[in-house]
KOLPALO-861387 format. One record per residue (C-alpha): residue in one letter; chain; x, y, z. Coordinates in Angstrom, 2 decimals. Example, Ala and Ser with C-alpha at 12.3 -4.5 7.8 and 13.67 -1.06 7.14 Angstrom:
residues 2
+----+----+---------+---------+---------+
: aa : ch :      px :      py :      pz :
+----+----+---------+---------+---------+
:  A :  A :   12.30 :   -4.50 :    7.80 :
:  S :  A :   13.67 :   -1.06 :    7.14 :
+----+----+---------+---------+---------+
This chain:
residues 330
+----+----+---------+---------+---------+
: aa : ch :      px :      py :      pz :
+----+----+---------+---------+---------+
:  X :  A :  107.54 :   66.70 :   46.90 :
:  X :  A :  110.89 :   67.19 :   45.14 :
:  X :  A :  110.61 :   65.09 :   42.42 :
:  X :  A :  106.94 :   65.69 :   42.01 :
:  X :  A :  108.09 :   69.15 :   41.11 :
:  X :  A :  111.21 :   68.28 :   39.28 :
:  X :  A :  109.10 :   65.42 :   37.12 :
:  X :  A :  106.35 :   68.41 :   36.13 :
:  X :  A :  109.38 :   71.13 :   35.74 :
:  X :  A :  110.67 :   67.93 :   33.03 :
:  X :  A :  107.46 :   67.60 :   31.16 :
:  X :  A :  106.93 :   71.94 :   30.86 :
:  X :  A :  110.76 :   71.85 :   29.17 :
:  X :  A :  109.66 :   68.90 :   27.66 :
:  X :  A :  106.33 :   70.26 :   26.27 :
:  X :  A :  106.79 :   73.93 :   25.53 :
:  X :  A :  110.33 :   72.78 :   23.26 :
:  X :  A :  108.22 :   70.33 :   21.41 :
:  X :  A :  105.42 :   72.55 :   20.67 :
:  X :  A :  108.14 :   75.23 :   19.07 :
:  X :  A :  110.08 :   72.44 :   17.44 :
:  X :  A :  106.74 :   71.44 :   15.70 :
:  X :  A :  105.76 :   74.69 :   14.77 :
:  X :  A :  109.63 :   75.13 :   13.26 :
:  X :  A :  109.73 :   71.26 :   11.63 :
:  X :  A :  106.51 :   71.53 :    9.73 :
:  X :  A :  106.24 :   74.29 :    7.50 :
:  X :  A :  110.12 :   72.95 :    6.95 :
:  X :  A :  109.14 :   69.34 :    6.23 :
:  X :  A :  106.02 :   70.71 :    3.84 :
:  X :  A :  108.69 :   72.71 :    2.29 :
:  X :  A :  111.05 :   70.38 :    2.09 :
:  X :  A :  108.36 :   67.56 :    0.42 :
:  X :  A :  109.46 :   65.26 :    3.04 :
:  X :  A :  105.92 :   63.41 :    3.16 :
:  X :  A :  104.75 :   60.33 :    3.89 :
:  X :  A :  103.42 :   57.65 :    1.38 :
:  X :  A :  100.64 :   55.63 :    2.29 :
:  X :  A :   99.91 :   52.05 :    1.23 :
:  X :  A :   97.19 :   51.77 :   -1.23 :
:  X :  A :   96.57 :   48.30 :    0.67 :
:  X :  A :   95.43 :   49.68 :    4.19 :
:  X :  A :   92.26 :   51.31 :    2.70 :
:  X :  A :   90.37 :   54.39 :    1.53 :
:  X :  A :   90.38 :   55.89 :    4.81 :
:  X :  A :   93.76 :   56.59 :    5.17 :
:  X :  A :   93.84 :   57.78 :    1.37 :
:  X :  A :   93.77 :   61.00 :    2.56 :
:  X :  A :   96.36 :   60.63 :    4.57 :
:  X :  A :   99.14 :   60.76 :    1.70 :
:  X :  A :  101.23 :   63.43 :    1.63 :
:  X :  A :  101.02 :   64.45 :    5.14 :
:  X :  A :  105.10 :   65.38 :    6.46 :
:  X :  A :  106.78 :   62.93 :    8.26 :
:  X :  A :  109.86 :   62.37 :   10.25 :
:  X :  A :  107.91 :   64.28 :   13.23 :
:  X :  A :  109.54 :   61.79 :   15.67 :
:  X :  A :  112.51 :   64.80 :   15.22 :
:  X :  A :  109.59 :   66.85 :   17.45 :
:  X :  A :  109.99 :   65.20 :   20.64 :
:  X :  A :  113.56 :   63.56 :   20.03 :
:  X :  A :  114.97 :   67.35 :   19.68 :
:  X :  A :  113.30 :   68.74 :   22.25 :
:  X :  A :  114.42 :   65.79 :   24.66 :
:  X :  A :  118.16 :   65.89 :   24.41 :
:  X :  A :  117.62 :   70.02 :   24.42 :
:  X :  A :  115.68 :   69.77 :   27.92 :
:  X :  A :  118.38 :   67.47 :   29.50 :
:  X :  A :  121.29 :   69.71 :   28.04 :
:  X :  A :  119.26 :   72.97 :   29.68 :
:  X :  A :  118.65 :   70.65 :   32.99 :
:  X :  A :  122.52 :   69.52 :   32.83 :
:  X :  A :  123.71 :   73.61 :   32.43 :
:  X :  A :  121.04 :   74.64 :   35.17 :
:  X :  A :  122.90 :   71.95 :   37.65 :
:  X :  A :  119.51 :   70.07 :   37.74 :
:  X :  A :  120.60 :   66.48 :   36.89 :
:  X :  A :  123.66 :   65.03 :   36.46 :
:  X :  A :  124.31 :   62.69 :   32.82 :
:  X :  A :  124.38 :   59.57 :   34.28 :
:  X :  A :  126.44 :   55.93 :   33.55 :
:  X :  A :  122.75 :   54.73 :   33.05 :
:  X :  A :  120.76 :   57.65 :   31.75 :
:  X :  A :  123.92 :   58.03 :   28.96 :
:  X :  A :  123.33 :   54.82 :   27.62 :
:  X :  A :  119.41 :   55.06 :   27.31 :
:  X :  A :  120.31 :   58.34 :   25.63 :
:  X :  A :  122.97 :   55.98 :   23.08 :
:  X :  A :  120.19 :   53.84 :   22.41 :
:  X :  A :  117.15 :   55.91 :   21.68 :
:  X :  A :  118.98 :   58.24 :   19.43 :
:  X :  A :  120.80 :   55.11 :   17.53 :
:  X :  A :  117.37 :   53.69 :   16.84 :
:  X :  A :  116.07 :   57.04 :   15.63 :
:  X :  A :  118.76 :   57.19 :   13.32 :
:  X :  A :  118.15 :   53.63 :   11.91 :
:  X :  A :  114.99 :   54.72 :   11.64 :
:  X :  A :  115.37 :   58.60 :    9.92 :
:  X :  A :  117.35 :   56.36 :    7.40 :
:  X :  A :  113.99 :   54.42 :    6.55 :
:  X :  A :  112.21 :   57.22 :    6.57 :
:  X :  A :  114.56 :   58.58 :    4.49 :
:  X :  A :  114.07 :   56.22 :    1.88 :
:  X :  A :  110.61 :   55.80 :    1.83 :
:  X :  A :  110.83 :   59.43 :    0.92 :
:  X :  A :  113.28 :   59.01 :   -1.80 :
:  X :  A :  111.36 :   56.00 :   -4.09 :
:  X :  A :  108.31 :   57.68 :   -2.49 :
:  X :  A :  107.11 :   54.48 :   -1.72 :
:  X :  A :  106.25 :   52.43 :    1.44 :
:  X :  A :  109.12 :   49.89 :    1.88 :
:  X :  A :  111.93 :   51.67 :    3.07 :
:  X :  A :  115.37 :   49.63 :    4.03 :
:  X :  A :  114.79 :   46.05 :    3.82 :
:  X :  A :  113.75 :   44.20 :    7.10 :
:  X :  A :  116.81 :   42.33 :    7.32 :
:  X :  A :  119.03 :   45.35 :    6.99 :
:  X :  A :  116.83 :   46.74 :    9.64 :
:  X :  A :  117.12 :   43.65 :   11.69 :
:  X :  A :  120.95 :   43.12 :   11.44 :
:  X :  A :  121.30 :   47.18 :   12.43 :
:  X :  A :  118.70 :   46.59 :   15.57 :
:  X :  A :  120.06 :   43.96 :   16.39 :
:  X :  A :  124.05 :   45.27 :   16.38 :
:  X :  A :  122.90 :   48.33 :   18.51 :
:  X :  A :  121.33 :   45.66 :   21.08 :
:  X :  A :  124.80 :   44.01 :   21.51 :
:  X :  A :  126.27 :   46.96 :   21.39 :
:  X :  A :  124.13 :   48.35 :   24.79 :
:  X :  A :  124.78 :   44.14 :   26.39 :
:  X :  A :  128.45 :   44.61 :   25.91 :
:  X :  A :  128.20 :   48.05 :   27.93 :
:  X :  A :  126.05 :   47.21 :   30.36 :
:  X :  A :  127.90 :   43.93 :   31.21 :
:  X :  A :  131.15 :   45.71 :   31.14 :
:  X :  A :  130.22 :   48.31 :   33.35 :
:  X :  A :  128.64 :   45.94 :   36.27 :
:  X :  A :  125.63 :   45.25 :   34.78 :
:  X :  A :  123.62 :   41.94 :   36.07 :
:  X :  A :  123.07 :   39.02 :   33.56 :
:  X :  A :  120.07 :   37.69 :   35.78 :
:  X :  A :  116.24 :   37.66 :   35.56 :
:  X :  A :  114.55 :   38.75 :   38.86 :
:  X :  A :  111.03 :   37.73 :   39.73 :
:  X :  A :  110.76 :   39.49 :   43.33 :
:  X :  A :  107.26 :   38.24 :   44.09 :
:  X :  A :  108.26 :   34.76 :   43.44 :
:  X :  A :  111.85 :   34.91 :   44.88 :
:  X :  A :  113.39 :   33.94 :   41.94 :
:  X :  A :  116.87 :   34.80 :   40.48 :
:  X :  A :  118.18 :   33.63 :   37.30 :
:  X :  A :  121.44 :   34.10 :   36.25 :
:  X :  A :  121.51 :   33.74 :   32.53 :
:  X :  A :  124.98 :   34.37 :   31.77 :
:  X :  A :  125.45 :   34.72 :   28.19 :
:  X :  A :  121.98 :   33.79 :   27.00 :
:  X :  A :  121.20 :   37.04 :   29.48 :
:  X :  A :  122.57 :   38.41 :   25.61 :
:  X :  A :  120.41 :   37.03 :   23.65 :
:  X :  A :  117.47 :   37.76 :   25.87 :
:  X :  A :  118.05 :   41.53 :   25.62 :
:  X :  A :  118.54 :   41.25 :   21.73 :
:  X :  A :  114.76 :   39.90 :   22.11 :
:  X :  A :  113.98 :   42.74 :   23.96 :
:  X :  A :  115.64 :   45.63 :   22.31 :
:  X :  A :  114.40 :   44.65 :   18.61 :
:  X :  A :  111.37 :   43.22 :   19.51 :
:  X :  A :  109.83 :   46.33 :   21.63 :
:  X :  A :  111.25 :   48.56 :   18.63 :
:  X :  A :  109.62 :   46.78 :   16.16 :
:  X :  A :  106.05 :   46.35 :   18.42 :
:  X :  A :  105.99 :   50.23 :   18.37 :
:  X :  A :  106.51 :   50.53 :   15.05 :
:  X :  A :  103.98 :   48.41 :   14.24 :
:  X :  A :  101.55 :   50.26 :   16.38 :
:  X :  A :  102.39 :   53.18 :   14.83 :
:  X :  A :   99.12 :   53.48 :   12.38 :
:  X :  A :   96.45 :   55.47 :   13.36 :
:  X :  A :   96.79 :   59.10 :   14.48 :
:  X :  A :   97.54 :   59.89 :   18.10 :
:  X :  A :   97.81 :   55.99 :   18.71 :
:  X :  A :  101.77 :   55.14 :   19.27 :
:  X :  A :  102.84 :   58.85 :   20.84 :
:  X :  A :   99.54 :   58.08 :   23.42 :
:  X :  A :  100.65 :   54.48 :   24.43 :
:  X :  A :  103.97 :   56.07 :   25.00 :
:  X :  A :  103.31 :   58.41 :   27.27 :
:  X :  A :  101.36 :   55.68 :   29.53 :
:  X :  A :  104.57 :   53.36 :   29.32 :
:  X :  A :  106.93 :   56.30 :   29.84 :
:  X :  A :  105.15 :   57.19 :   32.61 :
:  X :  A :  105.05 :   53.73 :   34.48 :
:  X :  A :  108.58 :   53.54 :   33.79 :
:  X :  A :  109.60 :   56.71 :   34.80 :
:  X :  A :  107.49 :   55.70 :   38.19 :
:  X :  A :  109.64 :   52.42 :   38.24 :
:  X :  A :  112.92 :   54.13 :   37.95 :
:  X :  A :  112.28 :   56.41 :   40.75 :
:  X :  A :  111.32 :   53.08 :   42.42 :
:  X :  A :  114.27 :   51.56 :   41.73 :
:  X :  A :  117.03 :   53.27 :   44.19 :
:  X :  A :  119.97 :   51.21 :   43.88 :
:  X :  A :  120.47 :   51.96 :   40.29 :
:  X :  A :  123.09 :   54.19 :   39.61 :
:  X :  A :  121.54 :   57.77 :   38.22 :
:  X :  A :  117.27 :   56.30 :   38.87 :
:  X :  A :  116.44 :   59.47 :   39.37 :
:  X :  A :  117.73 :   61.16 :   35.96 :
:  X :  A :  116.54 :   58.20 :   33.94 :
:  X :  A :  112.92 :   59.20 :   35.65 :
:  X :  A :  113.56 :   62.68 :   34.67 :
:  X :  A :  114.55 :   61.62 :   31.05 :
:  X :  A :  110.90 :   59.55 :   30.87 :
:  X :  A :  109.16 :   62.63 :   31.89 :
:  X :  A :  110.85 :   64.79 :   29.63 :
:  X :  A :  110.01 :   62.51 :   27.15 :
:  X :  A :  106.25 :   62.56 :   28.16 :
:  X :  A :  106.48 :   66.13 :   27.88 :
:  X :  A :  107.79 :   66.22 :   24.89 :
:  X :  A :  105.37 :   63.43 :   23.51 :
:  X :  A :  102.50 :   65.45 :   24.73 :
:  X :  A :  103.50 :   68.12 :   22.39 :
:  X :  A :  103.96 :   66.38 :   19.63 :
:  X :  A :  100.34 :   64.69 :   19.84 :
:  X :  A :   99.29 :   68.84 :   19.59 :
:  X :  A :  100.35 :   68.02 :   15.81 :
:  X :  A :   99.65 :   64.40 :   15.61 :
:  X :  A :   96.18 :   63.90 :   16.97 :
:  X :  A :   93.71 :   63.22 :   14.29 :
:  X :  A :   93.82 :   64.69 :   11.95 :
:  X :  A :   97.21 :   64.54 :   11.99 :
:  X :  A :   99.29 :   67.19 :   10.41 :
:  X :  A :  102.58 :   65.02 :   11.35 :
:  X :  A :  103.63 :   61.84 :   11.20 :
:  X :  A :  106.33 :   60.28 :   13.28 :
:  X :  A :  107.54 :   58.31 :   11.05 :
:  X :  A :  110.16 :   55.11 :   11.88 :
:  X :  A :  112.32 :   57.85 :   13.34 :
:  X :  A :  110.10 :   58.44 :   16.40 :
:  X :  A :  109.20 :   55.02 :   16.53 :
:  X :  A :  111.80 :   53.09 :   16.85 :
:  X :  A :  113.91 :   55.51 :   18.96 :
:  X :  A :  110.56 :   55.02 :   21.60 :
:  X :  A :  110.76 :   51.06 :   21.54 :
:  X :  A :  114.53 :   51.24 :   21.83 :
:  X :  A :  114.57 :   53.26 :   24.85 :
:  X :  A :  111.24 :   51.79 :   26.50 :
:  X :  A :  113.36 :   48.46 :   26.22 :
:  X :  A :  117.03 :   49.63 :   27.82 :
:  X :  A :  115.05 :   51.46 :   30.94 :
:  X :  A :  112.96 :   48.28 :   31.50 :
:  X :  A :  116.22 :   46.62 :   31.41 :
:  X :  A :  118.38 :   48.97 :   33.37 :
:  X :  A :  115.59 :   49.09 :   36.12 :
:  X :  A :  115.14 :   45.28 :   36.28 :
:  X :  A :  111.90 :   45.16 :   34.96 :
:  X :  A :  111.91 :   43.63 :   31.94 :
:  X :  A :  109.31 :   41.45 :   32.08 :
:  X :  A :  106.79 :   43.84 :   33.15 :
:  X :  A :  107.29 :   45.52 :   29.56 :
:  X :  A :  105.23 :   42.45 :   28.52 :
:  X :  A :  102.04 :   44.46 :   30.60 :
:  X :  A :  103.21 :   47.77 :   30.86 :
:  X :  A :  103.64 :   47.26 :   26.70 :
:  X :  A :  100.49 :   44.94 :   26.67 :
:  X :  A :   99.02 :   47.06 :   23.66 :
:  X :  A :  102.14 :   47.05 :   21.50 :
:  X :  A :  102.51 :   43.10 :   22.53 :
:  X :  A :   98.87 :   42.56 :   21.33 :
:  X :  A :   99.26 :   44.70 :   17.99 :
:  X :  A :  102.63 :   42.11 :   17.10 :
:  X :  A :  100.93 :   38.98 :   18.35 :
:  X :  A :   97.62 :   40.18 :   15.90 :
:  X :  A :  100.09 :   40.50 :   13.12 :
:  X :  A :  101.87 :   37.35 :   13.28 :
:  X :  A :   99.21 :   35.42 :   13.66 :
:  X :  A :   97.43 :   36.95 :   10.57 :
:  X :  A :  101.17 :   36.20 :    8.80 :
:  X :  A :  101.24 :   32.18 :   10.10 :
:  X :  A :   97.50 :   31.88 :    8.79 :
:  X :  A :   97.82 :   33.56 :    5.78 :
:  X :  A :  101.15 :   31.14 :    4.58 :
:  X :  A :   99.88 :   27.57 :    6.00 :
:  X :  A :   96.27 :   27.81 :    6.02 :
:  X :  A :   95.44 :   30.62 :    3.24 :
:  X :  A :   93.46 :   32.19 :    5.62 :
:  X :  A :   92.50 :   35.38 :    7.16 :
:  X :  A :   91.79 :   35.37 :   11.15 :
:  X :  A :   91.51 :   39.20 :   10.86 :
:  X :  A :   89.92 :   41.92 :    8.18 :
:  X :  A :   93.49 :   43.08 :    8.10 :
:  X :  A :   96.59 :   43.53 :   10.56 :
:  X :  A :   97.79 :   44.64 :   13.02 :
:  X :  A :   94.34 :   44.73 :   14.87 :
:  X :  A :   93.67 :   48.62 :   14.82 :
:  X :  A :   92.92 :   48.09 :   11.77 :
:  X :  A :   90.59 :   45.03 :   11.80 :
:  X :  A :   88.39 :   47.70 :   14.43 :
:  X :  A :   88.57 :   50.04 :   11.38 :
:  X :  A :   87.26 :   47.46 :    8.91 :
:  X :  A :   84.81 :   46.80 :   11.10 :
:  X :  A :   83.44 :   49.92 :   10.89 :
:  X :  A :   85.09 :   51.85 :   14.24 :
:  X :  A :   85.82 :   55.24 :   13.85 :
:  X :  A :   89.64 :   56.18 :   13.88 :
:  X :  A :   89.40 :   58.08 :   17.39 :
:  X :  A :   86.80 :   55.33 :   19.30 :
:  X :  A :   89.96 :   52.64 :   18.54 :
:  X :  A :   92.22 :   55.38 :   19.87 :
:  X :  A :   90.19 :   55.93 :   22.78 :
:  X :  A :   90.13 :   52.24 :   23.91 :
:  X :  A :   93.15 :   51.25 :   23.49 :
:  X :  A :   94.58 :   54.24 :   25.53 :
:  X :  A :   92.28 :   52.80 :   28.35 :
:  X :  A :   93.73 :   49.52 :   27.61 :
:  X :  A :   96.90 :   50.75 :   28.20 :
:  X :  A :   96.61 :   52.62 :   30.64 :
:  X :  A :   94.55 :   49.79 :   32.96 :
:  X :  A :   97.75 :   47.65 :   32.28 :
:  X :  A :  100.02 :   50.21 :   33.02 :
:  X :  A :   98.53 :   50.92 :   36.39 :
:  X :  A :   98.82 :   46.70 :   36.76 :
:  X :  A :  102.37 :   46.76 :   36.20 :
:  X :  A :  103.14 :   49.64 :   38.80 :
:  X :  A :  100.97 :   48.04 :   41.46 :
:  X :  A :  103.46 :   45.11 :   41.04 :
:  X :  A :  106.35 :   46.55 :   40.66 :
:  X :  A :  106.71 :   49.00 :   43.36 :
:  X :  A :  103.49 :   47.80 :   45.86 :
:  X :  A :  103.61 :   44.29 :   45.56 :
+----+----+---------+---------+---------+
């Protein structure tokens, strides 16, 4: 029953900071004329869309680090080896990613820093967090408990979470296109994962990096107050990327990294749909969907924006129950 209540004391913090962060942030980023450009190419829908503030991923990142700092003076939690460097990682890919905000801003445009800039920085932040966690005791092997199987990668272990790190980053940014859609597949996965932490007992600090995923529900449930449709936020790269980075590091930290392949089944989806448009587009000329990544084939289909919302939370959330089943029951 105690971390019940100290997992819904998280997400009240969580929530009631976000709500007055977005209240303060707005009217700021309105005045400010920090909005959001929208591609002419992803149709007349989202037309109306242009203009609307971003950088809102500042709504729940704020609000996050605030919560732990009040838990941390109230003698709640303690900063952990672990929970520090998930915090090192989500806000180092929320800076990478205020900087292409930033940008996009500036040349009001929607390209931002170039994708191999982005790429090199994503992927120096990944070594970065493998050369910490290996030098403080961390375990260069692959478990598969069901199947009794233990791989010790060794160096390639490396490369592996380089995969990991900039590939869930980038799957959530890509996701990150219809209103209400990324923050609401983040709450699922932060919510399996903070489940799997607690789950996880012989990890140094499990219990504050469960605490940190439900203050980060909280706080993402506030900020979908603002960014449900119609949205009057965006999160912008910021919030994005800072989400995939630190989705990635728990599912490593906890051991579970390939259950971010179902836990993350929506985000995996939304990459595979847009790769495979890119490969048919440059060999065969061809289009396999209306347009990429695949929420927005449902919209050229005719779906309305909150029906693709819908079922893809239910997607999510059906694989998110799949991936707790099997990794605490099973």
């Amino acid at each position: 029953m105690l971390i019940l209540a100290k997992a819904a004391m998280a997400m009240m913090l969580g929530f009631i900071l976000s709500i007055i962060a977005g209240l303060i942030l707005i009217p700021m980023l309105k005045k400010l004329k920090l909005k959001q450009t929208v591609s002419e190419t992803i149709g007349e829908r989202h037309q109306a869309k242009n203009g609307t503030p971003t950088l809102g991923g500042l709504i729940f990142i704020l609000p996050t680090f605030a919560t732990l700092l009040l838990l941390k003076l109230k003698g709640s939690i303690d900063i952990s080896y672990n929970l520090l460097i998930v915090l090192i990682v989500f806000l180092a890919y929320g800076l990478l990613g205020f900087l292409d905000d930033y940008q996009k801003i500036r040349f009001r445009n929607n390209k931002g820093l170039t994708i191999l800039f982005k790429l090199l920085c994503q992927s120096v932040i990944a070594l970065v967090f493998f050369y910490i966690y290996i030098t403080n005791g961390g375990s260069p092997t692959l478990e598969i408990t069901s199947l009794g199987i233990d791989l010790n990668l060794k160096w390639l272990y490396g490369i592996f979470i380089l995969f990991l790190l900039v590939g869930t980053s980038n799957a959530v940014n890509i996701t990150d296109g219809l209103d209400g859609l990324c923050g609401g597949l983040c709450i699922i996965a932060f919510l399996a994962y903070g489940l799997l932490a607690w789950n996880a007992r012989w990890m140094e600090g499990y219990q504050e990096v469960g605490i940190f995923c439900f203050v980060l529900i909280g706080s993402l449930m506030g900020f979908l107050v603002f960014n449900g449709h119609p949205a009057k936020v965006f999160m912008g790269d910021t919030g994005s990327l800072a989400l995939g980075g630190a989705l990635a590091a728990i599912a490593i930290l906890t051991k579970h990294e390939l259950s971010l392949a179902i836990v993350g089944g929506v985000f995996v989806i939304e990459t595979l749909s847009s790769l495979i448009q890119m490969i048919a587009i440059i060999k065969f000329h061809r289009k396999v969907f209306k347009m990429a990544p695949i929420h927005h084939h449902f919209e050229q289909c005719g779906w309305e924006e909150q029906d693709i919302v819908r079922w893809f939370y239910v997607v999510g959330l059906l694989l998110a129950m799949a991936a707790i089943t099997y990794g605490i029951w099973l």
